[in-house]
matplotlib code that plots the C-alpha trace (Angstrom):
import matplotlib.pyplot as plt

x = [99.9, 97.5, 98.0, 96.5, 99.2, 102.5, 104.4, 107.5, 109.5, 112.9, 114.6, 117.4, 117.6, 118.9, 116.4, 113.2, 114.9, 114.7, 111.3, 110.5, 112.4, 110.5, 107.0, 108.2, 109.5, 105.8, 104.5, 106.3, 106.3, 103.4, 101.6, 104.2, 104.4, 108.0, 107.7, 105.0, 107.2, 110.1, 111.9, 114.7, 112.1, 113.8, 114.9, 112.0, 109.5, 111.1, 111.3, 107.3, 106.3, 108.5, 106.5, 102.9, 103.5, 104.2, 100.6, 98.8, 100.3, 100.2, 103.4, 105.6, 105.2, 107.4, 106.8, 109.1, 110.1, 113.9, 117.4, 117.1, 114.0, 116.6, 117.2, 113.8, 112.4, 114.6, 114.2, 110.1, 108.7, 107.3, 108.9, 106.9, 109.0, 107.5, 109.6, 109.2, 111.5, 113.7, 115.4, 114.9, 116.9, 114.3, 112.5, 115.5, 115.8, 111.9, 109.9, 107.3, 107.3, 104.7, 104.4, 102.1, 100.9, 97.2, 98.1, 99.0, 95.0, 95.0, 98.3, 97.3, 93.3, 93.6, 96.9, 97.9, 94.5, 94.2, 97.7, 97.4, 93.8, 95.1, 98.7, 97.2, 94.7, 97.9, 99.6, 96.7, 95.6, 98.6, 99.4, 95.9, 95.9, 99.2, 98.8, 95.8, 97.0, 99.6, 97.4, 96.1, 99.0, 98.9, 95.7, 96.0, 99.3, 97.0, 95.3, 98.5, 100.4, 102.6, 104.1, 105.1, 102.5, 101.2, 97.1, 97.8, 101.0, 103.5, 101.8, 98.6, 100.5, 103.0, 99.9, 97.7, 100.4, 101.8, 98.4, 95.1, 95.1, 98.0, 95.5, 92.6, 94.9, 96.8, 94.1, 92.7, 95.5, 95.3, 92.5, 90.1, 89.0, 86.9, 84.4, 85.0, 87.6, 85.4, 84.0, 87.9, 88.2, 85.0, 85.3, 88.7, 87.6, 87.4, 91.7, 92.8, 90.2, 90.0, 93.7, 93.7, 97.3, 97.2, 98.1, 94.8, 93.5, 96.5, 96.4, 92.9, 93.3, 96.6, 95.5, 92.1, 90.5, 93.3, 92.6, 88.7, 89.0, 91.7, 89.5, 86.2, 88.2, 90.0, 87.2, 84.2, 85.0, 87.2, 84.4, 82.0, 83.9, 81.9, 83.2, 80.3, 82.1, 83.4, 82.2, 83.4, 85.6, 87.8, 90.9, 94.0, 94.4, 90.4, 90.4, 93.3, 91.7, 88.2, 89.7, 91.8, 89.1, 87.0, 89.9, 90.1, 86.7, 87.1, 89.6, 87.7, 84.5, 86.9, 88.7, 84.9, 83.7, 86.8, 86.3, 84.4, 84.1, 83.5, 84.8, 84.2, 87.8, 88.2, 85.1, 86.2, 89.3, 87.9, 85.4, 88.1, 90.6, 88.2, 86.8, 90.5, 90.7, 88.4, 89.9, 93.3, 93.4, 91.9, 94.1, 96.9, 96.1, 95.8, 99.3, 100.8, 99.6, 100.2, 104.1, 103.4, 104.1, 101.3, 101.2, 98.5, 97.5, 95.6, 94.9, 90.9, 90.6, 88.8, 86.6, 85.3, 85.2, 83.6, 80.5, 80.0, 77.6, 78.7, 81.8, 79.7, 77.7, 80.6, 82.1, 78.7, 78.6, 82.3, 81.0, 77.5, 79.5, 82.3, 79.7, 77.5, 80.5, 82.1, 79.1, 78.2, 81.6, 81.0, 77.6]
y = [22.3, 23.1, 26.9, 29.2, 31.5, 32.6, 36.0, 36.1, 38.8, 40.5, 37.6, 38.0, 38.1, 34.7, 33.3, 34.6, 32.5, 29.7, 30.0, 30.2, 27.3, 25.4, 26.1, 24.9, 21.5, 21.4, 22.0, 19.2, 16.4, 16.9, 14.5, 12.0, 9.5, 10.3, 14.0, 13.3, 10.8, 12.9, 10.3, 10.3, 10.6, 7.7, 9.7, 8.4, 9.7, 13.1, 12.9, 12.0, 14.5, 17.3, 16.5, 16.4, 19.6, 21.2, 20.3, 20.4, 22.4, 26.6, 28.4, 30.7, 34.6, 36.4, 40.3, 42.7, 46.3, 46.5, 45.1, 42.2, 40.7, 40.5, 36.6, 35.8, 37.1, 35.3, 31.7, 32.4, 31.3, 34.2, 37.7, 41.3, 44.0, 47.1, 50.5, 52.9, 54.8, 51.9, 52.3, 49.9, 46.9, 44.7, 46.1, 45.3, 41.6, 41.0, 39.0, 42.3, 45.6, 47.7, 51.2, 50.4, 47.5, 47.9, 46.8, 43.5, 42.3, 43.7, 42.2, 39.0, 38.5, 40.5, 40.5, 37.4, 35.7, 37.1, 36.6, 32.2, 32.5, 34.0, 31.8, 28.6, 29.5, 30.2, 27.6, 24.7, 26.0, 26.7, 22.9, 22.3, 23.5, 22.3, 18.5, 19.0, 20.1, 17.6, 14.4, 15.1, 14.0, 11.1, 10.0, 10.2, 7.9, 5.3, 5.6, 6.6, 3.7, 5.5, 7.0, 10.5, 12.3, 14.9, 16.0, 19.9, 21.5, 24.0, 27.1, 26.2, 25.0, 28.0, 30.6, 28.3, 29.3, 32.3, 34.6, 32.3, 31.3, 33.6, 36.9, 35.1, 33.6, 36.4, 38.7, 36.1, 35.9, 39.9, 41.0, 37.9, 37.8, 34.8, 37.7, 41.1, 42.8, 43.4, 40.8, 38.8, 41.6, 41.1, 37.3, 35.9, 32.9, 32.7, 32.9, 29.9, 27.5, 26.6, 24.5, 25.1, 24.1, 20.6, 17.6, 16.1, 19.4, 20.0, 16.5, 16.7, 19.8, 19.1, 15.3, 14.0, 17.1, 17.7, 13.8, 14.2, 17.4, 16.0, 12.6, 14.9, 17.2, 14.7, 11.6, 12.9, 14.9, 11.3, 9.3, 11.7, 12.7, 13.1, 11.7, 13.4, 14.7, 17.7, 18.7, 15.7, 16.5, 13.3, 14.2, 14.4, 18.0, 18.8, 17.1, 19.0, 21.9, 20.5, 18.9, 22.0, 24.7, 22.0, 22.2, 26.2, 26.1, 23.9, 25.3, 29.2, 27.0, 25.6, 29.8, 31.1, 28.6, 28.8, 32.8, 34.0, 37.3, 38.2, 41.5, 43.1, 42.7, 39.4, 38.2, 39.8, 38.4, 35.1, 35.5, 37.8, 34.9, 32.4, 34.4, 35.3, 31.6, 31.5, 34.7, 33.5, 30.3, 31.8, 34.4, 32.7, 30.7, 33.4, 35.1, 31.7, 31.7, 35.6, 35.4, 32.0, 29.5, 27.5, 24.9, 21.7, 22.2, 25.5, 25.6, 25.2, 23.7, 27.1, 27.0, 23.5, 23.0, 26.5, 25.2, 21.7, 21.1, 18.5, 20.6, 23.1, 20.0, 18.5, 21.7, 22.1, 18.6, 18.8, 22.1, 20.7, 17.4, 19.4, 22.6, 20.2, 17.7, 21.0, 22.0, 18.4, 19.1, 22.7, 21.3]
z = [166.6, 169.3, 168.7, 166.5, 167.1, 168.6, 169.9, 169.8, 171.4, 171.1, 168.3, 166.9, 163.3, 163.1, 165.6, 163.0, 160.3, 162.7, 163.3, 159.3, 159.2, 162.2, 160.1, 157.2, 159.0, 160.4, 156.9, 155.6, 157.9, 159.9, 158.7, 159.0, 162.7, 163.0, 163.0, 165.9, 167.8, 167.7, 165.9, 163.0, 159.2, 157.2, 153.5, 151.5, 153.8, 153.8, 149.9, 149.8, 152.3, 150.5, 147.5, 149.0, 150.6, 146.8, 145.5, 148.9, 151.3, 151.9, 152.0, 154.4, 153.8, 156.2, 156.7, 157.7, 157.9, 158.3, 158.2, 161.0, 159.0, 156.3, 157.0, 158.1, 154.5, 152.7, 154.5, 153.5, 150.2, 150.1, 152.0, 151.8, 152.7, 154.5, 153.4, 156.4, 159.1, 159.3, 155.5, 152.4, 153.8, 153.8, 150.5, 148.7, 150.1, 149.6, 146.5, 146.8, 148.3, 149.7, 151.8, 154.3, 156.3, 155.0, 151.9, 152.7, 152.3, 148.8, 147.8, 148.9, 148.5, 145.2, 143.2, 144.5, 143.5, 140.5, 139.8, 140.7, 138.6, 134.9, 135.1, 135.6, 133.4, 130.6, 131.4, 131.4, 128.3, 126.3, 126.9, 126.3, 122.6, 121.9, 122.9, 121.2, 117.7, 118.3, 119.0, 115.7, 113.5, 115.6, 115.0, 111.3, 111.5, 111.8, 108.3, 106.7, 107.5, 109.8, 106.8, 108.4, 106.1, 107.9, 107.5, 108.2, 106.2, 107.7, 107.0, 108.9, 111.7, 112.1, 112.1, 114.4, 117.8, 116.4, 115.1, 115.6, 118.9, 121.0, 121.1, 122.9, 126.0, 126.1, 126.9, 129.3, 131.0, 131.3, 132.4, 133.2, 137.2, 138.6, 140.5, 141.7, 143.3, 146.0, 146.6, 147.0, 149.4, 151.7, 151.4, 152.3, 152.2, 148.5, 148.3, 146.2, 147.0, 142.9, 143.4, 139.7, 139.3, 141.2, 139.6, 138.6, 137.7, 135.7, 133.5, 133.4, 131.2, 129.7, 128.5, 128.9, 127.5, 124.8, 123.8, 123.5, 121.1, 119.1, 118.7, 117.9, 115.4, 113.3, 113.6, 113.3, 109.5, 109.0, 109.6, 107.7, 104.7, 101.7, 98.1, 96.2, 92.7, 93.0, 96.1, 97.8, 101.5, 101.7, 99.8, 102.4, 101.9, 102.1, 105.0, 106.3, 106.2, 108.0, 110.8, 111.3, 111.4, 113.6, 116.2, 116.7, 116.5, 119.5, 121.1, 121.4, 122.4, 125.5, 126.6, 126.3, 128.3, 130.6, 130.8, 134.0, 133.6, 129.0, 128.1, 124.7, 123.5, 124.8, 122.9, 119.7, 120.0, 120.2, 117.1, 115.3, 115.3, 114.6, 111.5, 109.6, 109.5, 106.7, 105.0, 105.2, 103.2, 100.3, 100.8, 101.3, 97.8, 95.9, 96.8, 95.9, 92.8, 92.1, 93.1, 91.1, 93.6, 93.9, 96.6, 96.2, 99.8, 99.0, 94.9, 95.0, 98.1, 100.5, 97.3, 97.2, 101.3, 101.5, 98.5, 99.9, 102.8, 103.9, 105.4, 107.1, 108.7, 109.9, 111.5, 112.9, 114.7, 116.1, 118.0, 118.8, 120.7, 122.1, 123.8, 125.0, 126.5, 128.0, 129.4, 131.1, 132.9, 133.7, 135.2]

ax = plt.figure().add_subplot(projection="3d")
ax.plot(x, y, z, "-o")
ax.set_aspect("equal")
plt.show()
């Protein structure tokens, strides 16, 4: 522990899969008295130290160029094979490849960084908007008598994953970069320090956001529904639709502000499937009735939401509490 680092010299094949081994031991149960002492680790020890070292922990990356690094790549979490004079033995047994050694900065401070940056991204956010959309059926259980009746039918909730909110993440997850390549390459010391993916970060996103958008899309037009003739906004299926354009309003507020780095297709992405929201239930109203098959959930209701103010000032206040919450946290 008291060095920064070690040469080893003429090892067997066999003896560099020890000393992966050895580091990831140290990773593990370093922190542990045992491991210090010398001493046996009792099993739930080695259990909790196994699973501190997956959220805090770095990882073993093994490099090598031929066919006695073979074993020594594979015992790493991570093993970069070099192809060179010495054949593609250790290519083919490696998680990546590369032709030169030069290239390991690149692989690591950019494609590895940018690679850990967009998936978390995807995969806090996917759960983000689903548990969102979700929590909302559960709120309204409580003023339906838990009768199963749901606020948002089957159509609006097939096109919400499949076509209004798939574009945006995807091209997030694509081409978004927290700052640029060269400055990940000039600065080392920007690799990974977000932790994007650790546990608090990870339920933060996945519940106690996805809670707090949910609560603001379905309350606040609950609350505020307006019974005002025929422009009133507190029929079930009205109400529907209100709550349901407040939370993708919502939810393109949250991948904007998530978004370091606003491209001109990832912006009209965003505002392109916000916008066919408001073409596609009239749309989609007016097909039912031409095949005829009209459905109660859409006959007149884009119509009256769309003439009543009282819809456009509830939209407005759901995005007006959930910016300025989102940007209290960013701060």
């Amino acid at each position: 522990s008291n060095c920064s680092s070690v040469v080893v010299c003429r090892a067997s094949p066999s003896q560099k899969s020890a000393i992966v081994e050895i580091m990831k031991s140290y990773q593990m149960f370093s922190h542990s008295k045992w491991y210090r002492n010398n001493e046996e680790i009792p099993r739930l020890a080695k259990m909790f130290n196994k699973a501190l070292w997956k959220v805090w922990d770095g990882r073993i990356l093994a490099i090598g160029d031929g066919a006695n690094d073979v074993a020594m790549l594979q015992s790493a979490d991570v093993g970069i094979g070099i192809s060179g004079k010495e054949g593609r033995q250790a290519v083919n047994n490696s998680d990546f490849a590369i032709s030169q050694f030069r290239f390991l900065s690149r692989l690591l401070l950019v494609h590895g960084q940018l690679s850990y940056y967009r998936l978390a991204h995807l995969i806090k956010y996917s759960f983000y908007k689903n548990i969102s959309f979700a929590l909302v059926f559960f709120y309204f259980q409580f003023y339906c008598g838990f009768s199963g009746q749901a606020i948002i039918d089957s159509m609006s909730a097939t096109v919400y994953n499949v076509v209004l909110t798939s574009l945006p993440i995807l091209i997030l997850a694509s081409v978004d970069k927290p700052t640029g390549i060269s400055t990940l390459l000039s600065y080392p010391q920007l690799y990974n320090t977000s932790r994007a993916l650790s546990s608090w970060n990870f339920w933060k996103a996945a519940l106690l956001k996805s809670a707090l958008t949910s609560a603001l899309s379905f309350f606040v037009p609950y609350f505020s529904a307006s019974s005002n003739g025929q422009l009133g906004t507190d029929g079930i299926f009205s109400l529907g639709k209100t709550v349901y354009i407040a939370l993708l309003g919502i939810v393109g507020i949250e991948i904007l502000l998530l978004s370091k780095s606003w491209t001109k297709i990832f912006v009209a992405a965003v505002l392109v499937s916000y916008l066919f929201m408001y073409v596609f239930f009239p749309l989609y109203g007016a097909i039912l009735e031409a095949i005829p098959y009209p459905q109660s959930t859409y006959s007149g209701i884009p119509k009256v939401l769309y003439s009543c103010p009282a819809f456009w000032l509830q939209i407005i206040l759901c995005y007006l509490i959930a910016f300025g919450v989102r940007f209290i946290d960013k701060a």
